[in-house]
TIMI-2910 file (N, C-alpha, C, CB; in pm, 1 decimal, decimal comma, always signed):
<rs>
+----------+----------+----------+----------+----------+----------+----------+----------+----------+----------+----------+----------+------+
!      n_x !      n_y !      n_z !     ca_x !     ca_y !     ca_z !      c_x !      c_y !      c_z !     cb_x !     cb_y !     cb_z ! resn !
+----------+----------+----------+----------+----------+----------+----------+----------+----------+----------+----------+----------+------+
! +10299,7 !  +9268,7 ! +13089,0 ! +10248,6 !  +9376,1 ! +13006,1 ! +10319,6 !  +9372,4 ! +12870,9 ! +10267,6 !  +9513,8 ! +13075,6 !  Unk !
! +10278,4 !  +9354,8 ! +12750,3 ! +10310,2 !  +9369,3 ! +12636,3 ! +10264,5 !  +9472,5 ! +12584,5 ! +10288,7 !  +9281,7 ! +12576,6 !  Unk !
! +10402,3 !  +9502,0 ! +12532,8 ! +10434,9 !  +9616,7 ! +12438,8 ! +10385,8 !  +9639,0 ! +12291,7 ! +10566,1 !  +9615,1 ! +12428,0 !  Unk !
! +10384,2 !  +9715,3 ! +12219,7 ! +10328,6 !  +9694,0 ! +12068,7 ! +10450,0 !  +9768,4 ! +12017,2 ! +10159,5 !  +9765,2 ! +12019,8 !  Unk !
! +10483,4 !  +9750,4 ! +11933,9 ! +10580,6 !  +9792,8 ! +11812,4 ! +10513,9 !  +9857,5 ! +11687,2 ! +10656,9 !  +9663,7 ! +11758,1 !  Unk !
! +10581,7 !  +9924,2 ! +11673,4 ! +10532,7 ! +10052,7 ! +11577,3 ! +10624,4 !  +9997,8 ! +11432,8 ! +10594,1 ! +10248,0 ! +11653,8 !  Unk !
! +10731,9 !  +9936,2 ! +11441,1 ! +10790,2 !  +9886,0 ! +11342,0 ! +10813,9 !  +9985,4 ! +11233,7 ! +10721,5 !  +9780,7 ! +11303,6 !  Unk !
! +10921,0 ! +10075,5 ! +11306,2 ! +10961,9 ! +10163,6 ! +11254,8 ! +11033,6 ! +10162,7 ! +11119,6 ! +11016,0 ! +10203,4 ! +11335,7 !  Unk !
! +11040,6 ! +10222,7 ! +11007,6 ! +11137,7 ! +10157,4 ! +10903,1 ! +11215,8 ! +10202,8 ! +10896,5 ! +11120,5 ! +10139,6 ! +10791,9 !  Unk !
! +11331,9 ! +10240,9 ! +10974,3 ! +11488,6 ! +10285,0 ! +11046,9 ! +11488,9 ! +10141,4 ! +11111,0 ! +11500,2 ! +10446,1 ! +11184,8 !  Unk !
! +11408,8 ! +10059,6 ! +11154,1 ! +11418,4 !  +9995,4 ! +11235,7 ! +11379,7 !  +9806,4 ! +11214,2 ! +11346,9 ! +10078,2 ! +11318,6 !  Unk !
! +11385,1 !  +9817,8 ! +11051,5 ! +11304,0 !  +9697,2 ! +10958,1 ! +11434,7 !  +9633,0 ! +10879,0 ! +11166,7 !  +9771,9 ! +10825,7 !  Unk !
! +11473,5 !  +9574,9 ! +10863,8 ! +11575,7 !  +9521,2 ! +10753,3 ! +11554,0 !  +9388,6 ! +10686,2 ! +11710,0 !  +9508,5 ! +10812,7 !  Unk !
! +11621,0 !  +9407,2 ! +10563,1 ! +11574,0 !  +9287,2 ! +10495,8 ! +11640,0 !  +9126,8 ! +10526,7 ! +11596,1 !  +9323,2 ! +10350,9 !  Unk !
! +11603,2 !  +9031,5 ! +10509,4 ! +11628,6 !  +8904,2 ! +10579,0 ! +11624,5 !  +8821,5 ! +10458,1 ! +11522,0 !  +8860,3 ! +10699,1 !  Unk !
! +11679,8 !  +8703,3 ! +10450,4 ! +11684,2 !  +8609,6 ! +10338,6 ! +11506,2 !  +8548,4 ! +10282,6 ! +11792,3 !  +8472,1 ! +10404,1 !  Unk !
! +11508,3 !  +8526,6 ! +10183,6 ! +11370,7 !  +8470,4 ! +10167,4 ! +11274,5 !  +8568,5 ! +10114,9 ! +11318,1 !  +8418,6 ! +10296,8 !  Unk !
! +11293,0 !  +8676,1 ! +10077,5 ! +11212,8 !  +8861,5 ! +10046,9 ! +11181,6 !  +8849,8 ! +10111,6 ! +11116,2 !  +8937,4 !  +9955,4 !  Unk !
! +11204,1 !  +8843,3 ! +10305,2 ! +11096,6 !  +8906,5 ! +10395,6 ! +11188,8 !  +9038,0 ! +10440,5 ! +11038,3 !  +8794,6 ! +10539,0 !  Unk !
! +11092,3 !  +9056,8 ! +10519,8 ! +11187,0 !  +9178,4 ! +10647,9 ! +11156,8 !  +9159,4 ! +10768,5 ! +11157,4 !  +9346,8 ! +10644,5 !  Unk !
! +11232,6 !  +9199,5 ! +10854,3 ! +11246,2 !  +9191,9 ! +11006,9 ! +11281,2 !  +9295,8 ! +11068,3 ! +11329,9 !  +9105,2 ! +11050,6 !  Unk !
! +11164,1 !  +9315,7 ! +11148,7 ! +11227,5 !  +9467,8 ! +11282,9 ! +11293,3 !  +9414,0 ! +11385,6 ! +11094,8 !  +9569,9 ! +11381,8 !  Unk !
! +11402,6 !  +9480,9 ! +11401,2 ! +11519,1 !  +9486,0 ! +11501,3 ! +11480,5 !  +9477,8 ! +11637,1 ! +11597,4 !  +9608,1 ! +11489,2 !  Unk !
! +11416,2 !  +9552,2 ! +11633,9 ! +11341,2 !  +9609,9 ! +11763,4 ! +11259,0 !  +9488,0 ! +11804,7 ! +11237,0 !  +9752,5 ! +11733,7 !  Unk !
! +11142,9 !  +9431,9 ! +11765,8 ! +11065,4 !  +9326,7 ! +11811,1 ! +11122,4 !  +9200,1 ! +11752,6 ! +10921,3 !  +9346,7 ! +11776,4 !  Unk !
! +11206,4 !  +9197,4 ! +11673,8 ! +11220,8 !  +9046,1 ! +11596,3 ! +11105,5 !  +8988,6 ! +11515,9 ! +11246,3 !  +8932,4 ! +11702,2 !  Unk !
! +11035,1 !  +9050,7 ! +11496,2 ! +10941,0 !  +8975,0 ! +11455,6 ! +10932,2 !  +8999,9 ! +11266,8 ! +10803,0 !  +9020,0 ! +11552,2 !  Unk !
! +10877,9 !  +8948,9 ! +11172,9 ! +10877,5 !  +8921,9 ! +11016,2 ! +10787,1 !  +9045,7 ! +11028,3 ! +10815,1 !  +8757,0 ! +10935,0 !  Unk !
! +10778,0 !  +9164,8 ! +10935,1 ! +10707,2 !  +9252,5 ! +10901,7 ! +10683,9 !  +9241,3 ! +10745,1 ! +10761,8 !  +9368,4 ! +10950,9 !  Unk !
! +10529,7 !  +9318,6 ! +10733,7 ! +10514,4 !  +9297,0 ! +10565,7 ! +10465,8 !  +9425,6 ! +10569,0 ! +10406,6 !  +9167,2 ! +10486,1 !  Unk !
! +10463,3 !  +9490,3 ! +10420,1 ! +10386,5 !  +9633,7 ! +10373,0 ! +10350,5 !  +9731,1 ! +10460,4 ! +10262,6 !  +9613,5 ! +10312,5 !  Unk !
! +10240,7 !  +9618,6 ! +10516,3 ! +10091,1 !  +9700,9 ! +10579,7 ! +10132,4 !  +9737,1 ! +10742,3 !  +9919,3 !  +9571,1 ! +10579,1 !  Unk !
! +10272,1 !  +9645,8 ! +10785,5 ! +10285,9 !  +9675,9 ! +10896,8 ! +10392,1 !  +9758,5 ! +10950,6 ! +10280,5 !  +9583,9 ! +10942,9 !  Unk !
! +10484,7 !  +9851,2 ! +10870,7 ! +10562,5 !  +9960,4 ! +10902,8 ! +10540,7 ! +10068,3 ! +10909,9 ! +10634,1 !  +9971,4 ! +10854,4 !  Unk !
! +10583,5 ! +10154,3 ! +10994,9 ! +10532,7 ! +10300,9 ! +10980,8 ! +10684,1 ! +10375,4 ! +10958,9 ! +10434,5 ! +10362,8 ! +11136,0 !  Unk !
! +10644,5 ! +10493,8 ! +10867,3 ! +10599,1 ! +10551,6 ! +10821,7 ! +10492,7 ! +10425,3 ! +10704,4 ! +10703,8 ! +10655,6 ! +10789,9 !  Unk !
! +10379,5 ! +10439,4 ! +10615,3 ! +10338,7 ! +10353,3 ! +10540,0 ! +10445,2 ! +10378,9 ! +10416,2 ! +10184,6 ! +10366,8 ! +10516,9 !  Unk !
! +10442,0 ! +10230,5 ! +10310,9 ! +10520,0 ! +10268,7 ! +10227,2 ! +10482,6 ! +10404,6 ! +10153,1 ! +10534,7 ! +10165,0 ! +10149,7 !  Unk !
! +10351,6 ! +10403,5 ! +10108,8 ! +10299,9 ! +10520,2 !  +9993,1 ! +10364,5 ! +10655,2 ! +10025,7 ! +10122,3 ! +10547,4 !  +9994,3 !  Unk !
! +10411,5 ! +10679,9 ! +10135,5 ! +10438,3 ! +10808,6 ! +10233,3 ! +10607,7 ! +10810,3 ! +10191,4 ! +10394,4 ! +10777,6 ! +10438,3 !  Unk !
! +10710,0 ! +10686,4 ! +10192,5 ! +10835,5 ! +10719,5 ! +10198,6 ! +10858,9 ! +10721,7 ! +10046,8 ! +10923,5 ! +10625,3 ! +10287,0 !  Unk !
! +10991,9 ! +10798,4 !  +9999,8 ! +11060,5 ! +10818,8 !  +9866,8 ! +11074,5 ! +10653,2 !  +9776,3 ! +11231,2 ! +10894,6 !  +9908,1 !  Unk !
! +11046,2 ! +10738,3 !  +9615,7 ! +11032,4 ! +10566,1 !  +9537,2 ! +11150,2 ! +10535,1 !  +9587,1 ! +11025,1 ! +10535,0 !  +9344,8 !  Unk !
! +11282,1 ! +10592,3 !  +9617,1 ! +11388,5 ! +10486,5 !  +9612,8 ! +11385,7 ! +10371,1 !  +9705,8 ! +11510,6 ! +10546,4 !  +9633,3 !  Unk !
! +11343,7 ! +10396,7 !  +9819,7 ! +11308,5 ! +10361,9 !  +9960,2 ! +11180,0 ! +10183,7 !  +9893,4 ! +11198,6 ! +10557,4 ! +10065,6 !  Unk !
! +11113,4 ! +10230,7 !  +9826,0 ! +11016,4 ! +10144,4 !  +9737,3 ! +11059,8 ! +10067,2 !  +9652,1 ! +10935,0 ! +10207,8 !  +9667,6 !  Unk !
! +11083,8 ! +10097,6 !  +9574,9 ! +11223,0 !  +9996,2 !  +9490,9 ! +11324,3 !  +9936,4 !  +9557,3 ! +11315,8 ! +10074,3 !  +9396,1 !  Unk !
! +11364,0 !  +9954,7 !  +9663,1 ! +11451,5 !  +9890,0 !  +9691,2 ! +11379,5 !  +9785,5 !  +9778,1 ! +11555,9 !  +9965,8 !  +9740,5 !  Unk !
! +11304,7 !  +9781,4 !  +9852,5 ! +11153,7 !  +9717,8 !  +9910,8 ! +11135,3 !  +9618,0 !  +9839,3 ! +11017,5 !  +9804,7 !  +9901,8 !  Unk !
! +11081,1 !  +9664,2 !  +9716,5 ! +10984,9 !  +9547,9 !  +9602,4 ! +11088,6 !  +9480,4 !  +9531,7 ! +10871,2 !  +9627,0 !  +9467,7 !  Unk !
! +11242,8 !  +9506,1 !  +9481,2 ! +11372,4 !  +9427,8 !  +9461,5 ! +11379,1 !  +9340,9 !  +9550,2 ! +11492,9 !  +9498,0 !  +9465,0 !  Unk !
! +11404,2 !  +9348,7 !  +9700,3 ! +11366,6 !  +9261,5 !  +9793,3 ! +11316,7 !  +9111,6 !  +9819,4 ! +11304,2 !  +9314,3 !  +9824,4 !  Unk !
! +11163,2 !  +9155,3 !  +9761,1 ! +11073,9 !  +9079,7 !  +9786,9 ! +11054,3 !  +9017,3 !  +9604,5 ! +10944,0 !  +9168,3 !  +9876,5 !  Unk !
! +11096,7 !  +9089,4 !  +9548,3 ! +11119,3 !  +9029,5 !  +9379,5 ! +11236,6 !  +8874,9 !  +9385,0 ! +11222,8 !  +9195,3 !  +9260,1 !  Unk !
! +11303,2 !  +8950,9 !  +9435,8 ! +11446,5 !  +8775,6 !  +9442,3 ! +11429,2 !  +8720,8 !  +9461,8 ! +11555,2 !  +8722,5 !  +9498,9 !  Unk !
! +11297,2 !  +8719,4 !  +9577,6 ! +11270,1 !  +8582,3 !  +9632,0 ! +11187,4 !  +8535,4 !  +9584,4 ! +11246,5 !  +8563,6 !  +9747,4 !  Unk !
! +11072,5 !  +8560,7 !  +9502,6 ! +10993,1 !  +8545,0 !  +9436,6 ! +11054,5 !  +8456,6 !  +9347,6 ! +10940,6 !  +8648,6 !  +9400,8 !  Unk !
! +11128,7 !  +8599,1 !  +9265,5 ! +11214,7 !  +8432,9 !  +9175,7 ! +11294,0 !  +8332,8 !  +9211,8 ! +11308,1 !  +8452,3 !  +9078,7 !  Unk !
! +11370,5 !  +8319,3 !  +9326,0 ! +11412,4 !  +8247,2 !  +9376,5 ! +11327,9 !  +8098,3 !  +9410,2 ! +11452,2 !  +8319,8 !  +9459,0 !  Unk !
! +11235,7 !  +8128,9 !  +9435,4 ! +11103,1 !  +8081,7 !  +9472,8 ! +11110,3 !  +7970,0 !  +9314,4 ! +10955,9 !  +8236,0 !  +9491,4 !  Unk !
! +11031,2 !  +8005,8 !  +9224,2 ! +11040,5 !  +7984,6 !  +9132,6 ! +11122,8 !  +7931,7 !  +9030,9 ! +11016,9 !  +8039,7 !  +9128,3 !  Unk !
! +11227,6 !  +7927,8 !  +9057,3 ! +11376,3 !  +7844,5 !  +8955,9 ! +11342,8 !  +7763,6 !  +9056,2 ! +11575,4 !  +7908,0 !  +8930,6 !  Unk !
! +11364,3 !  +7612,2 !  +9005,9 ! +11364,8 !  +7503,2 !  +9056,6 ! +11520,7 !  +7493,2 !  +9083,5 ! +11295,0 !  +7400,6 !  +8971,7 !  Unk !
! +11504,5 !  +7386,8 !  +9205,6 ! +11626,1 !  +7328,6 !  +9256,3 ! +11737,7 !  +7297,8 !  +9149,1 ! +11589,4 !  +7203,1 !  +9327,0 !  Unk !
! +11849,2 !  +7295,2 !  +9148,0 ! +11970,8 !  +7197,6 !  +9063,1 ! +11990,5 !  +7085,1 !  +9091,8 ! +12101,1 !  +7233,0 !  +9067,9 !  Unk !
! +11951,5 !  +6966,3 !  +9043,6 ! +12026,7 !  +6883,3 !  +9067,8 ! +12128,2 !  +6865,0 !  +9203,1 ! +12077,4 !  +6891,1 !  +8967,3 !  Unk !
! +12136,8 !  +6761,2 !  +9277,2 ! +12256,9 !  +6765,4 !  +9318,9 ! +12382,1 !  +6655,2 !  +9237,0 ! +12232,7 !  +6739,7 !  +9467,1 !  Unk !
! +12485,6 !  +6729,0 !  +9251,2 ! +12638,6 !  +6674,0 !  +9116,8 ! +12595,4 !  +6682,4 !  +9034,0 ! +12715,9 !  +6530,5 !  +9091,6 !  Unk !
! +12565,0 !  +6809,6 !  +8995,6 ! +12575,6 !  +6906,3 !  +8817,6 ! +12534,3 !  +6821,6 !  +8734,2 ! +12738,9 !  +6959,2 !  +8743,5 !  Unk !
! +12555,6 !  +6788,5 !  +8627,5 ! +12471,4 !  +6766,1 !  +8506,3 ! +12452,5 !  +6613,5 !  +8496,6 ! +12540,4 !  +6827,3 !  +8370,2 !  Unk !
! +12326,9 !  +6578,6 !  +8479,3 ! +12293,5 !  +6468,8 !  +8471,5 ! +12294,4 !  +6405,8 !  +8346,6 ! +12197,1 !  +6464,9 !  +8521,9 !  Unk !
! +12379,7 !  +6320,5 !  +8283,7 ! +12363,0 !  +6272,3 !  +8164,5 ! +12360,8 !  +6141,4 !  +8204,3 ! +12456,9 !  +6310,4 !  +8063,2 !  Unk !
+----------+----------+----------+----------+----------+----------+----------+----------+----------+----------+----------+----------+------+
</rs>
């Protein structure tokens, strides 16, 4: 019998890469799948969310370094 997870956001934390992960199921959660919904919790709670998922974005985006620093 499987369970469903409600993916509580007391219960969501952020993980390397801008994702998040519930504690509770282990499993990668996005936006659409936490409850309370975001639109419902305080901007700070939101901003700190979309910072998150912003780093990695750019992270994403800056290309690799070199490996042994500067190439001349």
């Amino acid at each position: 019998m499987a369970l469903n997870c409600q993916h509580h956001v007391q219960w969501v934390r952020p993980i390397p890469g801008g994702l998040h992960q519930c504690i509770l199921c282990q499993k990668v959660v996005g936006r659409g799948d936490v409850y309370p919904k975001l639109e419902d919790l305080p901007e700070e709670f939101r901003r700190r969310w979309d910072a998150h998922e912003a780093r990695a974005e750019g992270a994403a985006a800056t290309p690799p370094k070199a490996p042994g620093g500067d190439a001349r």
